[in-house]
N, C-alpha and C positions, 0 to 999 in steps of 0.2 A: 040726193046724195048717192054717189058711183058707192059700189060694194066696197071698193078699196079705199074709200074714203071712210064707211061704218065700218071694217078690221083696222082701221088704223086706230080710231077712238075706240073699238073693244079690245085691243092691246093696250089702250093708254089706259083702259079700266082697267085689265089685268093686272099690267105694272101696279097704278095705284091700289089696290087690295092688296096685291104679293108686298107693298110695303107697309101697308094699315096693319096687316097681320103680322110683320114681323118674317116674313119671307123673303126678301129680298135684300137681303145686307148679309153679305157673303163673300168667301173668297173665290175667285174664277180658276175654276178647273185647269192643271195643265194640261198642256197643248195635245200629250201622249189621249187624255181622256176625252178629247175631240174624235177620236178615231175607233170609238167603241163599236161592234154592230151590233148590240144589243139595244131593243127597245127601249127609249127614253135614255141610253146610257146608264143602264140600270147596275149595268158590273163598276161606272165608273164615277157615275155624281150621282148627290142627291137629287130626289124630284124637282124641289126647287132650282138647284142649280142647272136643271135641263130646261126646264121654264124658260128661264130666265136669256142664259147663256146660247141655248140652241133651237127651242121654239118661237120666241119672243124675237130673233133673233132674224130667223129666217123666212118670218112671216111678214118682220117690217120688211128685207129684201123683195118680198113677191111684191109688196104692196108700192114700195118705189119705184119699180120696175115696170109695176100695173100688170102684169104678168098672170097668164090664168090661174086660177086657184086648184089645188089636188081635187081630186077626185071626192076625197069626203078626208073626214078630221073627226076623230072620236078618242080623244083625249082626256076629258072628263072623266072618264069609270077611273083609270088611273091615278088620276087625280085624289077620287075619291076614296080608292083604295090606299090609298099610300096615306093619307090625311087620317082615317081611321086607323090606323098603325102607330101614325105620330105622338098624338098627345094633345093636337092641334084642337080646341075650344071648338063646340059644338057650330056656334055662331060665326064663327073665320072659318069652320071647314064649312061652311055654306055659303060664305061670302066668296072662295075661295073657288069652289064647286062651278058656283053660277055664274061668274066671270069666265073660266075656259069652256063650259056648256056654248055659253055666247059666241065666243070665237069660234068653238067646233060648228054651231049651225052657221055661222055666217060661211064658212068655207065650205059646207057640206052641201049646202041649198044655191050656191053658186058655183 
């Protein structure tokens, strides 16, 4: 299996947790909040909705394209920080955690 064949199924895990936990059913950011430069869009959507809408997003682009992968991906502590803040269930912010873990090694080790 090519790398960009294992990110593609570890985004298709992520998708599946971000909606097993109830993260993924949302309204899409406008257009203005695409153009944030702040990290994860933090001034302008939730975590989830950068997930979703701009990581998830742009990773399937690399992965179509076969495109090399960034230099490294360390998303996860974010993740987890922002999950500890939420309210989010000990057990989903683990499930939650170890899905984007997964993606950040797959793109960081390649």
């Amino acid at each position: 299996m090519s790398v960009h064949q294992e990110l593609a199924a570890a985004l298709r895990e992520l998708e599946a947790t971000m909606r097993a936990t109830d993260q993924w059913r949302m309204a899409r950011p406008d257009p203005i909040a695409f153009e944030s430069v702040e990290p994860f869009c933090a001034d302008t959507m939730s975590l989830p909705q950068w997930l979703r809408f701009v990581f998830i997003v742009r990773l399937e682009a690399l992965v179509e394209a076969r495109a090399p992968m960034p230099a490294k991906c360390e998303v996860a502590p974010a993740v987890e920080a922002w999950l500890a803040q939420s309210g989010v269930s000990g057990v989903e912010r683990q499930m939650l955690i170890q899905a984007v873990a997964s993606v950040d090694r797959l793109v960081t080790e390649n």
